[in-house]
Backbone bond lengths (Angstrom), bond angles and torsions (degrees), N, CA, C in turn:
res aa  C-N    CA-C-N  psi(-1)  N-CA   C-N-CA  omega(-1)  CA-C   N-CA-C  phi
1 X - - - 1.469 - - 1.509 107.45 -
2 X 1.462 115.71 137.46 1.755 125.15 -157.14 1.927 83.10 -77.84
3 X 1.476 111.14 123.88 1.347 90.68 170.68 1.738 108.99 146.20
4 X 1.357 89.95 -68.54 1.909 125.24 -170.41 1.362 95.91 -56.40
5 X 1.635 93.75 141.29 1.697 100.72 176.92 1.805 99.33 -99.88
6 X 1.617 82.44 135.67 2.013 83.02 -166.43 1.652 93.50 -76.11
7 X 1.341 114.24 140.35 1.437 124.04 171.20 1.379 119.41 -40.93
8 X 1.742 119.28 154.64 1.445 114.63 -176.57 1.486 99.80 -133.02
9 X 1.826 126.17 104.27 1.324 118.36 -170.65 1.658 94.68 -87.74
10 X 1.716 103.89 110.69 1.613 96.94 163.88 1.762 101.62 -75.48
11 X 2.145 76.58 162.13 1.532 99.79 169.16 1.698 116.95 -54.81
12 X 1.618 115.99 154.33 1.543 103.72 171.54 1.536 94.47 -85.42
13 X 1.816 82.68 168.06 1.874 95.72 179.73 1.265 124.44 -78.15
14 X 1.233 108.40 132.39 1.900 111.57 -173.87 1.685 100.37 -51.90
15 X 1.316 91.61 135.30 1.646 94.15 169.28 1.720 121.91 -58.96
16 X 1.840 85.77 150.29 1.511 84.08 -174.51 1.836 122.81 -56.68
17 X 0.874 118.17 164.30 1.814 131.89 -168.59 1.397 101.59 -144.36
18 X 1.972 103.03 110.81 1.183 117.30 178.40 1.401 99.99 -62.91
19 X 1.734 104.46 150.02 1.088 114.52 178.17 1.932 124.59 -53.66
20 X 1.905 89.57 -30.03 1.603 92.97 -160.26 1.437 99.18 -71.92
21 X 1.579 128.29 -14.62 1.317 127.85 -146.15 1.688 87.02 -103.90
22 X 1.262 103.29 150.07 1.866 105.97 152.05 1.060 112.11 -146.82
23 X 1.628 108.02 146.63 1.341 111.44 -170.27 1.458 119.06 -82.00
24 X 1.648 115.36 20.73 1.235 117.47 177.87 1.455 108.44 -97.73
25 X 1.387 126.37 -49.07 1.181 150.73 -179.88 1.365 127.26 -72.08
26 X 1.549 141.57 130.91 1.229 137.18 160.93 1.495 106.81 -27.95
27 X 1.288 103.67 148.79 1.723 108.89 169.43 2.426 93.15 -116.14
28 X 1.542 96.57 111.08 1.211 103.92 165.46 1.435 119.82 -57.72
29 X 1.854 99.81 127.25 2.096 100.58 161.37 0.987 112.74 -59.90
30 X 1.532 97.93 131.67 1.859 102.45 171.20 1.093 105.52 -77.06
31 X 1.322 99.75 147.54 1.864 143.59 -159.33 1.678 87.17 -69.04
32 X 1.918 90.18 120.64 1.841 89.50 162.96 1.382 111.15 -86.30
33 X 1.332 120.32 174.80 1.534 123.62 -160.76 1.835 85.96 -110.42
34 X 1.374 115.74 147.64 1.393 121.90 -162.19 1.726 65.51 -89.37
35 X 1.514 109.24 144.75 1.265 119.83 152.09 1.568 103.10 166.70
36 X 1.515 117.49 -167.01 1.609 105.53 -175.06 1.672 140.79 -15.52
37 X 1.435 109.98 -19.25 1.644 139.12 -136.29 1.606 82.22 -118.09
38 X 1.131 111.36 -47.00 1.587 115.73 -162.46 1.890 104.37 -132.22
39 X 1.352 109.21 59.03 1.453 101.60 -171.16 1.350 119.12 -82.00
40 X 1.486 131.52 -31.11 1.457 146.89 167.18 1.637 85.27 -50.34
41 X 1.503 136.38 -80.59 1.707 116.30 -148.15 1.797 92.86 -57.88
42 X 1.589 112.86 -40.16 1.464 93.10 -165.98 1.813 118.51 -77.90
43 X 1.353 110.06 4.09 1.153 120.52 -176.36 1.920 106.58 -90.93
44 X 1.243 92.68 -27.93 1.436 98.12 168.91 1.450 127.55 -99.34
45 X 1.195 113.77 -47.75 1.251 104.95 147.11 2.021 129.47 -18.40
46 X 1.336 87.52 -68.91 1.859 107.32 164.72 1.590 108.05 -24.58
47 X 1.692 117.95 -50.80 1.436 114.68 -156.43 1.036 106.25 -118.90
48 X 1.669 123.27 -6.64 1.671 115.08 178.48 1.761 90.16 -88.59
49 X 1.626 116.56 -45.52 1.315 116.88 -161.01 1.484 122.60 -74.15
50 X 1.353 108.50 -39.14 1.430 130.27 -170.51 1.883 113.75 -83.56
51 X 1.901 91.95 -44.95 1.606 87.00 -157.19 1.868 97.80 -108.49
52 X 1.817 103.78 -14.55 1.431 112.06 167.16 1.790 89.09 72.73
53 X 1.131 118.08 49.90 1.286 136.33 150.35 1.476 123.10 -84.85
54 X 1.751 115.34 137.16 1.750 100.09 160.25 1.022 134.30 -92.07
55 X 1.626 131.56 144.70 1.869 122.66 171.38 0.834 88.10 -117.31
56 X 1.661 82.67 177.26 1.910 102.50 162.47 0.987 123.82 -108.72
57 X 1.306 129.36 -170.21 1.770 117.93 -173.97 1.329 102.34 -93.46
58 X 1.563 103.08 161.84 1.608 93.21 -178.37 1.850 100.63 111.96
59 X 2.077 95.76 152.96 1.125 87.67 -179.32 1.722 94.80 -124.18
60 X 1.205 109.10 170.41 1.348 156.54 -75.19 2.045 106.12 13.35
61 X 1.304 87.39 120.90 1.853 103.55 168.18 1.886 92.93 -41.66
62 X 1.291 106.81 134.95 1.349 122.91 -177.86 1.785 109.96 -133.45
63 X 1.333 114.97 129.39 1.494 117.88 177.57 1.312 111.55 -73.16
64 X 1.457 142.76 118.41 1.692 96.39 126.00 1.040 161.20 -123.80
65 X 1.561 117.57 -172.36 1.469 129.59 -150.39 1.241 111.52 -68.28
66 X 1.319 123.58 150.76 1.585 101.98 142.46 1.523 112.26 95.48
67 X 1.511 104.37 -3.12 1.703 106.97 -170.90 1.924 85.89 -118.29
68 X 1.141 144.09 -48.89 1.175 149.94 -148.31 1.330 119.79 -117.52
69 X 1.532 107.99 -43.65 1.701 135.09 -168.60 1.379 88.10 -172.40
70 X 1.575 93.04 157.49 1.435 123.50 156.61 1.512 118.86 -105.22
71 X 1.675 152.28 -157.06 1.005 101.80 -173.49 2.210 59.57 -163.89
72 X 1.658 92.41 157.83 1.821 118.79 -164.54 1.608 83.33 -113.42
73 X 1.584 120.58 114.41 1.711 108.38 160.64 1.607 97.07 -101.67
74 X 0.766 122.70 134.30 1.275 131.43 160.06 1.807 119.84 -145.34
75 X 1.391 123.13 176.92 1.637 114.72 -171.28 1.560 103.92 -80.32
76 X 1.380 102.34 166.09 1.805 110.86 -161.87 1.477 89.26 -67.13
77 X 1.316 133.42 -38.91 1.407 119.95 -174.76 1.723 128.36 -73.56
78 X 0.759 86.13 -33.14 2.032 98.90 164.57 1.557 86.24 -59.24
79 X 1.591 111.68 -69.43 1.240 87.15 -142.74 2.021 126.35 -93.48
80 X 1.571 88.22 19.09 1.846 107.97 171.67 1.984 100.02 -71.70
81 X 1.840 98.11 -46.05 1.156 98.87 179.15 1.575 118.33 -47.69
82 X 1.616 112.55 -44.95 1.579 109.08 -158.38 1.294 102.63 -80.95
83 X 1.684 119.88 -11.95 1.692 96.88 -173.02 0.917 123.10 -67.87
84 X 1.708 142.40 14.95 1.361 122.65 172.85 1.591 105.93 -93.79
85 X 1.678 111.84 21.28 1.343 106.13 -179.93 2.293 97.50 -106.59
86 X 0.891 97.89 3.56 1.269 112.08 -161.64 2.065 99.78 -90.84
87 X 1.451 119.81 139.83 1.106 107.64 -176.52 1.638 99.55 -84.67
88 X 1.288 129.40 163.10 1.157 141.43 169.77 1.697 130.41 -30.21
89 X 1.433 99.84 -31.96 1.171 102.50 165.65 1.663 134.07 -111.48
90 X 0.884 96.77 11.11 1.469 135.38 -163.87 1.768 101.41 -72.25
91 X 1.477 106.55 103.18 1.707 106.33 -168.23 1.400 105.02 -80.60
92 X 1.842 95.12 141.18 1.298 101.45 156.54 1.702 118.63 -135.22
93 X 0.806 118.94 166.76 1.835 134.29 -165.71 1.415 106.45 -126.49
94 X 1.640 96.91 149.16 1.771 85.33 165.24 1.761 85.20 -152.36
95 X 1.331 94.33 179.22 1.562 119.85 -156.39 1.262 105.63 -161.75
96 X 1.411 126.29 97.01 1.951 123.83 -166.37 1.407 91.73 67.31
97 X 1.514 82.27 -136.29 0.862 131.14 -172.57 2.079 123.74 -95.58
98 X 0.827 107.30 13.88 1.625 147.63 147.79 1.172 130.93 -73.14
99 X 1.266 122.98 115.05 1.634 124.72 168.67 1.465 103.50 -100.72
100 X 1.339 128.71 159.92 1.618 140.28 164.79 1.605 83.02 -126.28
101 X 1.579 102.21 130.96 1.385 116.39 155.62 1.668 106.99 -120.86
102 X 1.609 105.75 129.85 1.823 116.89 178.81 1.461 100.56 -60.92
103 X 1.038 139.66 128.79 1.659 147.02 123.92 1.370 137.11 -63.88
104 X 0.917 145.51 175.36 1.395 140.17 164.27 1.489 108.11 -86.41
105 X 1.679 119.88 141.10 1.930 106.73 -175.36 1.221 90.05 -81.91
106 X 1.603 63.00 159.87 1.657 93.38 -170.22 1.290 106.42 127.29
107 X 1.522 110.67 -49.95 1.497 111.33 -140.42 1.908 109.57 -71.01
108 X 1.441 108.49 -21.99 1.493 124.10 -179.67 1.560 104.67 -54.02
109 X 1.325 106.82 -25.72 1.584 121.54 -171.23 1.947 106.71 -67.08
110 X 1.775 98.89 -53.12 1.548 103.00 -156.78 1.610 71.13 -107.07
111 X 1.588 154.53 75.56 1.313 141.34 114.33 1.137 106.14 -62.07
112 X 1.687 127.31 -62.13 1.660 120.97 -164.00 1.509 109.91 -57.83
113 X 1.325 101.14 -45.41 2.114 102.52 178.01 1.513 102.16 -37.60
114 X 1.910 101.09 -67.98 1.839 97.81 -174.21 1.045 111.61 -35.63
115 X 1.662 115.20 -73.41 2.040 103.98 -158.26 0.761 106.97 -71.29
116 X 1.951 151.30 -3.93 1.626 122.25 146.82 1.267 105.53 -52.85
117 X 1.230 112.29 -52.80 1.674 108.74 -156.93 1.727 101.91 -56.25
118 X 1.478 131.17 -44.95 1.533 133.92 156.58 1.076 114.06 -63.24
119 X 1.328 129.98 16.81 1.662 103.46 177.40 0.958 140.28 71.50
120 X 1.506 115.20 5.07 1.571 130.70 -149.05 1.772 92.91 -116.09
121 X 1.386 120.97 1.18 1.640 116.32 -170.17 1.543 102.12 -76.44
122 X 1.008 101.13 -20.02 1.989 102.63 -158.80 1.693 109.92 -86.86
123 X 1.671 108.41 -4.64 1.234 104.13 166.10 1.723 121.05 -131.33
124 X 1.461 102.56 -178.80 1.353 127.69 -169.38 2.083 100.50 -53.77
125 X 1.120 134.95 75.47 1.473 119.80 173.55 1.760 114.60 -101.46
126 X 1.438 90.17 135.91 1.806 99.90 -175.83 1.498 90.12 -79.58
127 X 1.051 122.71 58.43 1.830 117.63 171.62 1.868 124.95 -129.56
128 X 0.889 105.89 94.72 1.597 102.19 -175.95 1.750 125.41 -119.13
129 X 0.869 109.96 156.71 1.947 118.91 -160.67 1.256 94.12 -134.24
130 X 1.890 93.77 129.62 1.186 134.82 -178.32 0.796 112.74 -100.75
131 X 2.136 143.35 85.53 1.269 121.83 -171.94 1.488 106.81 -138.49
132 X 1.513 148.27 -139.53 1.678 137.93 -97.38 1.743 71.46 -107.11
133 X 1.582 103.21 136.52 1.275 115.79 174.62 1.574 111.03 106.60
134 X 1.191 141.04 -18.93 1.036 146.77 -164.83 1.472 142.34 -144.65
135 X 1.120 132.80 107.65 1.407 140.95 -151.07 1.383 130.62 -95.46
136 X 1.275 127.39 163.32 1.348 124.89 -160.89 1.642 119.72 -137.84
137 X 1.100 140.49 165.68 1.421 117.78 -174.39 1.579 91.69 -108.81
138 X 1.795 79.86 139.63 1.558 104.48 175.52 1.603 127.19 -53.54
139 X 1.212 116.24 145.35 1.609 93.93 -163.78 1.743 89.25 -107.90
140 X 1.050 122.66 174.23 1.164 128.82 -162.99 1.877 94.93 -91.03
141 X 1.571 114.56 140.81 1.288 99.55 148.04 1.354 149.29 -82.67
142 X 1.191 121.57 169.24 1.849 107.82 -171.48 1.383 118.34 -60.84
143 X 1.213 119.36 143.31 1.689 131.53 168.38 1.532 96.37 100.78
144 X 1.574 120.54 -13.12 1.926 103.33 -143.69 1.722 77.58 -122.88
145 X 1.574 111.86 122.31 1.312 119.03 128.55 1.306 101.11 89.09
146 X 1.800 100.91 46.70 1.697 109.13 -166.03 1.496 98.67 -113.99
147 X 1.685 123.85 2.55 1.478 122.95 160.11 1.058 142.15 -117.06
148 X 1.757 120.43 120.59 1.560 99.76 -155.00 1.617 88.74 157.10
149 X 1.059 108.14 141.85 1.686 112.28 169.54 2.068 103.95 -89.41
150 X 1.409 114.49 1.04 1.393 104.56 153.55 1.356 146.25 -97.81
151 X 2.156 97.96 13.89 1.386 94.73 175.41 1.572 86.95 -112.86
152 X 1.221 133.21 44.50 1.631 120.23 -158.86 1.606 93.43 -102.58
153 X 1.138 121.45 121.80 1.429 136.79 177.44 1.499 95.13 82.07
154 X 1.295 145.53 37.73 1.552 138.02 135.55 1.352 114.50 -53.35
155 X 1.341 96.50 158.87 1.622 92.41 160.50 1.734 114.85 -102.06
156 X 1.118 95.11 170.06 1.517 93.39 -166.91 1.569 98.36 -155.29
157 X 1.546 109.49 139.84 1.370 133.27 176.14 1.692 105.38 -44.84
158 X 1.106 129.62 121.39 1.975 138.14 152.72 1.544 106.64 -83.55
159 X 1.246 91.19 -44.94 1.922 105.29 176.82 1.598 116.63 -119.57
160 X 1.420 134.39 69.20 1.287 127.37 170.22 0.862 113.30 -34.10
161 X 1.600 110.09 161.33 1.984 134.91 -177.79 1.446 89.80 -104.73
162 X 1.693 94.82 149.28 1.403 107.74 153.42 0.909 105.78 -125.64
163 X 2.137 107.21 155.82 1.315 100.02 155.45 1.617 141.39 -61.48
164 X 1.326 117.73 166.03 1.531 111.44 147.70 1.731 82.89 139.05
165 X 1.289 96.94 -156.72 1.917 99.05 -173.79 1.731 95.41 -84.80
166 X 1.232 116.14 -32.88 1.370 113.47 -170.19 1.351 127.69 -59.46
167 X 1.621 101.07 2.28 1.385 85.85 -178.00 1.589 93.77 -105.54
168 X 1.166 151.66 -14.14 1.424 159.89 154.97 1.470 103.03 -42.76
169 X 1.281 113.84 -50.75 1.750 114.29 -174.90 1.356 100.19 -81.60
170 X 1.197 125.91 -15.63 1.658 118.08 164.58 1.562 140.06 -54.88
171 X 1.524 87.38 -31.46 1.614 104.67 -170.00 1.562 110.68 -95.28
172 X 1.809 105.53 143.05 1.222 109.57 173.85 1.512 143.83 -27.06
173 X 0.918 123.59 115.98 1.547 112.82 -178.90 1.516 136.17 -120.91
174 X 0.965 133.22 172.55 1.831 117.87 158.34 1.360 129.17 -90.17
175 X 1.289 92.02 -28.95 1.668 107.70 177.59 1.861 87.89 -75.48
176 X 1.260 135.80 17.15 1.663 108.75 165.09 1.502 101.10 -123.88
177 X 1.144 100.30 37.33 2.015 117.35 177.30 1.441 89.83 -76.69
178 X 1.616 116.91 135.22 1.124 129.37 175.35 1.965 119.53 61.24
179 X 1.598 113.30 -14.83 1.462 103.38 172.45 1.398 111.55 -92.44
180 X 1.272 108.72 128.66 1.712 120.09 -172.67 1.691 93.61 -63.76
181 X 1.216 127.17 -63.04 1.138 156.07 -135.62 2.060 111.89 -90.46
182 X 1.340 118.57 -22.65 1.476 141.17 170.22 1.529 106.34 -76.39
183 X 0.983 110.75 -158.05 1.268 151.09 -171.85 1.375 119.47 -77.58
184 X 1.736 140.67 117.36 0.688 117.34 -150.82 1.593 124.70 -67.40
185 X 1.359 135.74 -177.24 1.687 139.64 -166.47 1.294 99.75 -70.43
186 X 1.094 155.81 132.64 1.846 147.22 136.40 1.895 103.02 -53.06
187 X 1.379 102.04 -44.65 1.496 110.10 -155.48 2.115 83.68 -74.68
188 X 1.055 145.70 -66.52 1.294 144.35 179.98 2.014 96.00 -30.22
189 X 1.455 112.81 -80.78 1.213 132.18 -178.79 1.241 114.03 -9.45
190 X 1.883 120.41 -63.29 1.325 147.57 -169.76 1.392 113.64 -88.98
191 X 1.659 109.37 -14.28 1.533 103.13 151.44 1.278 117.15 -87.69
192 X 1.496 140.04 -24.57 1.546 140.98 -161.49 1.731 89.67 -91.03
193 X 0.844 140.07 -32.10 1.335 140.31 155.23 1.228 133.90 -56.56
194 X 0.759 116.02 -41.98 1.557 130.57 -179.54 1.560 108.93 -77.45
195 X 1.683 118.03 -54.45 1.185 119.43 156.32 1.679 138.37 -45.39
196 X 1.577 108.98 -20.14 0.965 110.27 -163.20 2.066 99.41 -112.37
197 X 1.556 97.57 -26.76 1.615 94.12 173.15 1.860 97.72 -91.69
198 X 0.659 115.15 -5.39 2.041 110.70 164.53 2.113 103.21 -67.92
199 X 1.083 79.88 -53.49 1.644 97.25 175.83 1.584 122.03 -27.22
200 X 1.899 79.86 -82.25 1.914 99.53 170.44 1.335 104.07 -57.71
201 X 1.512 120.66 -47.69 1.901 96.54 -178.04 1.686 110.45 -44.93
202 X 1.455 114.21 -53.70 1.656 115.81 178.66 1.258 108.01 -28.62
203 X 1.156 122.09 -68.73 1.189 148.70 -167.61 1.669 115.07 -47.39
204 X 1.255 108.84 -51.33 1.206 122.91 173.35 1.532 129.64 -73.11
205 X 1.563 107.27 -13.46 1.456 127.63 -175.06 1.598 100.27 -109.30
206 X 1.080 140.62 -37.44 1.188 137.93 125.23 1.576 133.53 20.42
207 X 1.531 90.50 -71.48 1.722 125.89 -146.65 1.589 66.96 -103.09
208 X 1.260 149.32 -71.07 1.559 115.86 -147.69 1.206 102.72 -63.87
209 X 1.728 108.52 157.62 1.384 125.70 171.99 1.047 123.59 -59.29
210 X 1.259 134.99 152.96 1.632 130.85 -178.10 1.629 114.79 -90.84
211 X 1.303 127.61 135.15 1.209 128.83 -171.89 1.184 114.31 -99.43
212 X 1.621 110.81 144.12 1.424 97.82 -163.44 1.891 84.82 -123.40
213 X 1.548 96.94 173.81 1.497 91.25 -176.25 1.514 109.12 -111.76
C-alpha cells in the first residue's frame, strides 16, 4: 500500500552479563577449600605450616628424616612398653600393628653402637631406624580425616607433635645419658625395646606348633 511504513524487526537483547564476569577476561575456578576433598594439600599444609616440618612432593604426604628426628619402628607392644621412657611430649604414631617412636637425629646412626654396647647385637630384633636421607609417611593428625576407606591402614598420631623448640627437647637422646633432669635417655629407650621385642619373638616361637616328621 503507496504510503505504509514497512515494519522494522529489531534485534533481541543480548543477555544480561554479570557484572563480576567479563567477556574479555578469563573467569577464575573458585578456590576449593583444603578439607576432606583435598586432604594430602591440607595434611601437608598441617606440617610444613603449623609444625614447620619437611616433605616431599608427591602423594602419600611423606616426612623427612634426618632433618628434625629420626624415627624407632618397632611393634605397638614393645613400644606401649617403652613409653614411660619417653618425655611427655614426645610423639608417637602407630600403623597396625606398628609403633614409630620420634628420636632426636642422629640417633638411627648410634642404634648399632647401643645394642653392642647392651648386648642386644647378637640377636634377631624386630627394631629398625629411619634416619638423615630418608622418609616416612605422614601420619594423619587427630580429629582430621578419620572417614573414608582412604585413610584405612594410615598411620595416625596416639601422641601428636607440637610446634615450637619443645618438641626437639622432647625427644630421646644420648647426650641425656646419665642427666636426670635433660632430655629423655636413647640408651634406656633401646634397652626397654629391645627387651620387650626379644620377648614377643619368644613368645611367638612358642605359639607355633611343633612339627613332627
Amino acid at each position: 500500500m503507496v504510503g505504509s511504513v514497512p515494519s522494522v524487526v529489531f534485534p533481541a537483547a543480548p543477555p544480561a552479563v554479570s557484572p563480576s564476569i567479563s567477556s574479555t577476561s578469563p573467569v577464575p575456578f573458585p578456590r576449593r577449600p583444603l578439607g576432606p576433598d583435598r586432604p594430602a594439600e591440607s595434611l601437608r599444609g598441617w606440617y610444613e605450616n603449623e609444625l614447620g616440618w619437611p616433605t616431599v612432593p608427591g602423594e602419600p604426604v611423606r616426612l623427612r628424616v634426618g632433618v628434625l628426628f629420626d624415627v624407632l619402628d618397632v611393634p605397638a607392644e614393645a613400644g606401649h612398653a617403652a613409653r614411660r621412657h619417653l618425655a611427655p611430649g614426645s610423639p608417637v604414631a602407630v600403623r597396625g600393628d606398628r609403633m614409630r617412636l620420634l628420636v632426636a637425629a642422629g640417633s638411627a646412626e648410634e642404634l648399632p653402637g647401643i645394642l653392642r654396647w647392651l648386648e642386644w647385637d647378637a640377636l634377631p630384633l624386630d627394631l629398625t631406624a629411619t634416619g638423615v636421607g630418608e622418609v616416612v609417611e605422614a601420619p594423619l593428625p587427630p580429629g582430621r580425616f578419620r572417614s573414608g576407606t582412604a585413610v584405612q591402614g594410615a598411620a595416625v598420631w596416639v601422641r601428636p607433635p607440637v610446634g615450637g623448640c619443645e618438641f626437639e627437647a622432647s625427644l630421646p637422646t644420648m647426650s641425656a645419658l646419665g642427666d636426670a633432669g635433660g632430655a629423655p635417655d636413647l640408651v634406656r629407650l633401646v634397652d626397654t625395646l629391645a627387651t620387650h621385642c626379644h620377648r614377643a619373638r619368644l613368645r611367638r616361637a612358642c605359639a607355633q606348633p611343633l612339627a613332627f616328621s
